[in-house]
RODO-2510 file (C-alpha; in nm, 4 decimals, decimal comma):
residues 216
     n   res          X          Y          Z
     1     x    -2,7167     1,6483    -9,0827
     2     x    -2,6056     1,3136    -9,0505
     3     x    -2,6895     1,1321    -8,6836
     4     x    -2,3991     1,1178    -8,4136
     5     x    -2,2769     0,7076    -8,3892
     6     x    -2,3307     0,6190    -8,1665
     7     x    -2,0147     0,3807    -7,9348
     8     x    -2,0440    -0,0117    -7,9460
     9     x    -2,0811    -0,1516    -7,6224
    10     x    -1,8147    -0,3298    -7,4891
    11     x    -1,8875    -0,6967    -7,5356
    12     x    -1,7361    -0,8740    -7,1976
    13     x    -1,4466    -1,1020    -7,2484
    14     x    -1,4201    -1,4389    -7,3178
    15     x    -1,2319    -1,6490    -7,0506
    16     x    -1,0281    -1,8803    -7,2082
    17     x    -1,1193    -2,1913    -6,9120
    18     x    -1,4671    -2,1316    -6,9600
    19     x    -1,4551    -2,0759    -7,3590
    20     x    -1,7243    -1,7668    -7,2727
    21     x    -1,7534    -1,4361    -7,1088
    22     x    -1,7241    -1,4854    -6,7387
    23     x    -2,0779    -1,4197    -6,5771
    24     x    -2,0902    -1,1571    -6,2663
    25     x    -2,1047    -1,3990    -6,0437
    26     x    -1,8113    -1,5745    -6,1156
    27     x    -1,5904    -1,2396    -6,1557
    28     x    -1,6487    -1,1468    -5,8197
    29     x    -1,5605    -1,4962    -5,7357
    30     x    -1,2170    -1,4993    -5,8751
    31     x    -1,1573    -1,1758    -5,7397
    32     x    -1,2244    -1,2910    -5,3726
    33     x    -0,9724    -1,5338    -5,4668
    34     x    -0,7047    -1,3641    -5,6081
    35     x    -0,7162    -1,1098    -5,3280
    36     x    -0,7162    -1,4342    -5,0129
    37     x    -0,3686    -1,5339    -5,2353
    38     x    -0,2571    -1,1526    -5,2261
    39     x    -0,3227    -1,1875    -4,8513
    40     x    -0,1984    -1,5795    -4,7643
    41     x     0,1183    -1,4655    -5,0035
    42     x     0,1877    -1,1462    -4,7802
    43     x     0,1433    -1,3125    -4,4696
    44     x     0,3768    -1,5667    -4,5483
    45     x     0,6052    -1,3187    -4,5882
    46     x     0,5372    -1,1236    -4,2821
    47     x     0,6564    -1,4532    -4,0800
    48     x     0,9549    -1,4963    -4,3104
    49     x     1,0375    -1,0974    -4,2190
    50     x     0,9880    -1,1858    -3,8660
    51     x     1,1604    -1,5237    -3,8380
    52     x     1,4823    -1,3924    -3,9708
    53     x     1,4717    -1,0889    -3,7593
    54     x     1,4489    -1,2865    -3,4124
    55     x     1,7394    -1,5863    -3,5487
    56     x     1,9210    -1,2384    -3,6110
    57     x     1,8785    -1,0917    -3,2675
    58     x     1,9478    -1,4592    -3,1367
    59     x     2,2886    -1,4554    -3,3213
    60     x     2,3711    -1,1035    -3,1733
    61     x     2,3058    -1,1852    -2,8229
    62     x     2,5502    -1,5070    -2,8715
    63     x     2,8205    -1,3282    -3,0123
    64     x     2,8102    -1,0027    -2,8914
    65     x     2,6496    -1,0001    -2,5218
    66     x     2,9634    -1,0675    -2,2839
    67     x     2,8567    -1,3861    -2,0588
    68     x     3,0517    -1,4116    -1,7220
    69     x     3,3482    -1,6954    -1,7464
    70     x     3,2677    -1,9356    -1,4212
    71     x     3,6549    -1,9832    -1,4329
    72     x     3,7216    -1,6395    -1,3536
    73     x     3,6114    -1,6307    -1,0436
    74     x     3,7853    -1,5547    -0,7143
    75     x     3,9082    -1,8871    -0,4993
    76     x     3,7322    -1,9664    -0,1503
    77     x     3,9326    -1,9325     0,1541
    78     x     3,8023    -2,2262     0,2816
    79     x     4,0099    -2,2357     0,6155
    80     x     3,8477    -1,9585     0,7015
    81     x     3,4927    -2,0201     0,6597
    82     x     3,6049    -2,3439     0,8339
    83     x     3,7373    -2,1182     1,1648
    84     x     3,4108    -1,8886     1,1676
    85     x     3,1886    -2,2436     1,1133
    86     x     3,3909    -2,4601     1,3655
    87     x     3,1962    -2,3032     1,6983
    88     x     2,8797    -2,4790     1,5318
    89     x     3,0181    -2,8143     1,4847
    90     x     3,1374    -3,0745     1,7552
    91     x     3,4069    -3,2129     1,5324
    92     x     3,7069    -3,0108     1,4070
    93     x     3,6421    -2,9102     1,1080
    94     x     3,9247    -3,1009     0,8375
    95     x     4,0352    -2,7357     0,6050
    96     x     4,4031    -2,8954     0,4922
    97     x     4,7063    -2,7125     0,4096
    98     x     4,7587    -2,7725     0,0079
    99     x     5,0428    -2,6773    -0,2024
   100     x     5,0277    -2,4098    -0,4561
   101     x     4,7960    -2,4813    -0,7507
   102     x     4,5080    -2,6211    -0,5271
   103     x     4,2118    -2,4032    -0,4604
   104     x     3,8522    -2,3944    -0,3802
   105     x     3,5468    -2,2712    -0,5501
   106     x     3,3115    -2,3480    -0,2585
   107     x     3,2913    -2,4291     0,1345
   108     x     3,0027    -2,4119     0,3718
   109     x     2,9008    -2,6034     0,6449
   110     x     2,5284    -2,7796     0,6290
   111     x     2,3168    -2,8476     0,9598
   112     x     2,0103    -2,8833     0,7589
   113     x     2,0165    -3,2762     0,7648
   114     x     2,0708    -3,5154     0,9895
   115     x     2,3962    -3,5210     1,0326
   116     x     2,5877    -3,1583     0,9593
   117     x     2,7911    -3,1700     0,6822
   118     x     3,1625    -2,9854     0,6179
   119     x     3,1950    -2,9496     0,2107
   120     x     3,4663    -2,7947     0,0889
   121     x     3,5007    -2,8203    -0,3464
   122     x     3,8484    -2,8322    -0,4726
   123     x     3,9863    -2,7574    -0,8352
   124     x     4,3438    -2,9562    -0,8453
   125     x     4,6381    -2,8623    -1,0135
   126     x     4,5172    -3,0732    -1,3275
   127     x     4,2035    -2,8287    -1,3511
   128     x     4,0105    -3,1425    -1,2079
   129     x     3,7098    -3,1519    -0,9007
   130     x     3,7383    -3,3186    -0,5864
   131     x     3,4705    -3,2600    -0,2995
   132     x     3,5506    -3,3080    -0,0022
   133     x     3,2368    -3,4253     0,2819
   134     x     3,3129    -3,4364     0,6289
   135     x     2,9637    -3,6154     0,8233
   136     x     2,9888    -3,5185     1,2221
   137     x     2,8329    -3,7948     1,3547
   138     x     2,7475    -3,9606     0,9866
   139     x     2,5909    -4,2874     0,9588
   140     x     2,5932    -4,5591     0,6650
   141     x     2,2628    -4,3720     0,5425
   142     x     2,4934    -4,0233     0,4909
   143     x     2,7626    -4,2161     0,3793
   144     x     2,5556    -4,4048     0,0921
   145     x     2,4195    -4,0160    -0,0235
   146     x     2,7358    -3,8524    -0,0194
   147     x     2,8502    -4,1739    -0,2415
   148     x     2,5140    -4,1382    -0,4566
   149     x     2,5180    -4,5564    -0,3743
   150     x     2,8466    -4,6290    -0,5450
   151     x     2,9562    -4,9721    -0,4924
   152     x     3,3231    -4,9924    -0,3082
   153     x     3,6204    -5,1717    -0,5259
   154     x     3,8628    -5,2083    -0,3162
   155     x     4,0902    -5,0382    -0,0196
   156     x     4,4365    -4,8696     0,0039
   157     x     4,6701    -4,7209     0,3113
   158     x     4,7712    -4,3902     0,3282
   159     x     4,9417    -4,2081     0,5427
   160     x     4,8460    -4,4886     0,8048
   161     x     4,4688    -4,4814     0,7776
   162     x     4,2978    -4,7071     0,5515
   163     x     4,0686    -4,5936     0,2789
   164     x     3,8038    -4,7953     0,0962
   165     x     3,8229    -4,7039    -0,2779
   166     x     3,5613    -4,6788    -0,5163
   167     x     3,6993    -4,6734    -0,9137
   168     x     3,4375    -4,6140    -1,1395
   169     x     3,6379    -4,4601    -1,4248
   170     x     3,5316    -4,7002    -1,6471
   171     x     3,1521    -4,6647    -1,6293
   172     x     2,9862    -4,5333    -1,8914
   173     x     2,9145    -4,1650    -1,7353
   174     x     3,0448    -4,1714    -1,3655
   175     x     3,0317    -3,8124    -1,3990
   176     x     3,1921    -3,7023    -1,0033
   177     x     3,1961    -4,0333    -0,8917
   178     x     3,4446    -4,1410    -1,1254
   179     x     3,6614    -4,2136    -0,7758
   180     x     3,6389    -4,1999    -0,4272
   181     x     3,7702    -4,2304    -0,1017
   182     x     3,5762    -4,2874     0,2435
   183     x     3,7693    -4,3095     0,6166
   184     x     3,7377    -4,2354     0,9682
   185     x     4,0272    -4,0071     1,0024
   186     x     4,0172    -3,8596     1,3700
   187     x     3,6495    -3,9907     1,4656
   188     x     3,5527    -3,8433     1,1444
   189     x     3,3708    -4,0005     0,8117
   190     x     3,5082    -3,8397     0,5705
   191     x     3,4573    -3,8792     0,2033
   192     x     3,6549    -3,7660    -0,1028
   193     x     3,5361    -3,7812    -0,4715
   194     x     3,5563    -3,6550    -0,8056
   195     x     3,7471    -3,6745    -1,1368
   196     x     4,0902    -3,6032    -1,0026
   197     x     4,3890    -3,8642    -1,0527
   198     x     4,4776    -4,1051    -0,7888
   199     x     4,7864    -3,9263    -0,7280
   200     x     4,5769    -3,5910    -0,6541
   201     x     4,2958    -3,7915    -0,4411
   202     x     4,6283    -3,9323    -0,2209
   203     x     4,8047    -3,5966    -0,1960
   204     x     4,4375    -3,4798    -0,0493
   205     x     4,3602    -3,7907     0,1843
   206     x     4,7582    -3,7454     0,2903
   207     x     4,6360    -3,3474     0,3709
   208     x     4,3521    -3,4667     0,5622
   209     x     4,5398    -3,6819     0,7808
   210     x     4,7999    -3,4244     0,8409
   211     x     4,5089    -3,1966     0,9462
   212     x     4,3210    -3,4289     1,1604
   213     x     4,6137    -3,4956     1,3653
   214     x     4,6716    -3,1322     1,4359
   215     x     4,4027    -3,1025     1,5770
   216     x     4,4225    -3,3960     1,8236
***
């Protein structure tokens, strides 16, 4: 009876870089490498994953969360707070009488500084801002704040009180400063400015007057 043949064993194979069967060595060396590719490769992708799903949420929130409109909001009665604020002040406090399409989006009266302050922020007819700052007892310190240091261009009459004017429309970014007004109306600095038209800042300063003799 013939002897069972034994299987030929498996001769390793030839690489085709090295032109010879890899040795043991090196096998387990391309393995590490293949697999810290496998990994760098999934990682990779991980952040990809990841980085899409947070620009995704991002979008959502944008488009879909429902931000409050800062134009919605209800106007200030301003004559009011004036009335509950004037037993704190030794000046009366200037709230004019404006025609329909004026309103306010903020009043208060500020004792913090030096010299108390009456602020009252109107939105025109022309959706534009003027503030209006009333110093009791202001000096040319105040005054040069309230102004942020504007430099005065001129001066104009209304209503019988005269007004220095300061036109900075022109500058590159006057942002509220664009124009202003500054009197003593009544014993009272009082300073308007803002990005309203002239016509608007006169209509206001014509107010103030109005109101300041009122009161005398």
């Amino acid at each position: 009876m013939a002897a069972a043949r034994q299987p030929a064993a498996r001769q390793p194979a030839i690489v085709a870089e090295l032109g010879r069967p890899e040795t043991p060595e090196e096998a387990a060396a391309r393995r590490a490498e293949n697999s810290r590719k496998h990994r760098a490769n999934q990682t990779l992708f991980n952040l990809i994953v990841a980085l899409v799903a947070s620009l995704g949420i991002v979008l959502f929130l944008v488009v879909v969360v429902v931000r409050p409109d800062p134009g919605a909001l209800p106007p200030v009665d301003y004559r009011t707070i004036a009335a509950q604020a004037q037993t704190s002040s030794s000046e009366p406090l200037l709230a004019p009488v404006l025609p329909a399409g004026w309103s306010a989006n903020d009043a208060h009266f500020q004792q913090t500084s030096q010299v108390p302050t009456w602020y009252i922020g109107f939105i025109t007819p022309s959706v534009q801002f003027i503030a209006l700052n009333q110093g009791v007892g202001a000096n040319p310190t105040w005054q040069a704040a309230i102004l942020n240091s504007v430099t005065a261009t001129g001066s104009t009459a209304i209503d019988g009180v005269t007004w220095t004017v300061y036109d900075h429309r022109t500058a590159k970014s006057p942002g509220n400063f664009a124009y202003a007004l500054s009197a003593t109306v009544k014993g009272s600095t009082v300073i308007l400015h803002g990005t309203a038209s002239t016509a608007e800042f006169e209509l206001l300063a014509t107010a103030m007057v109005e109101e300041a003799a009122a009161h005398s």
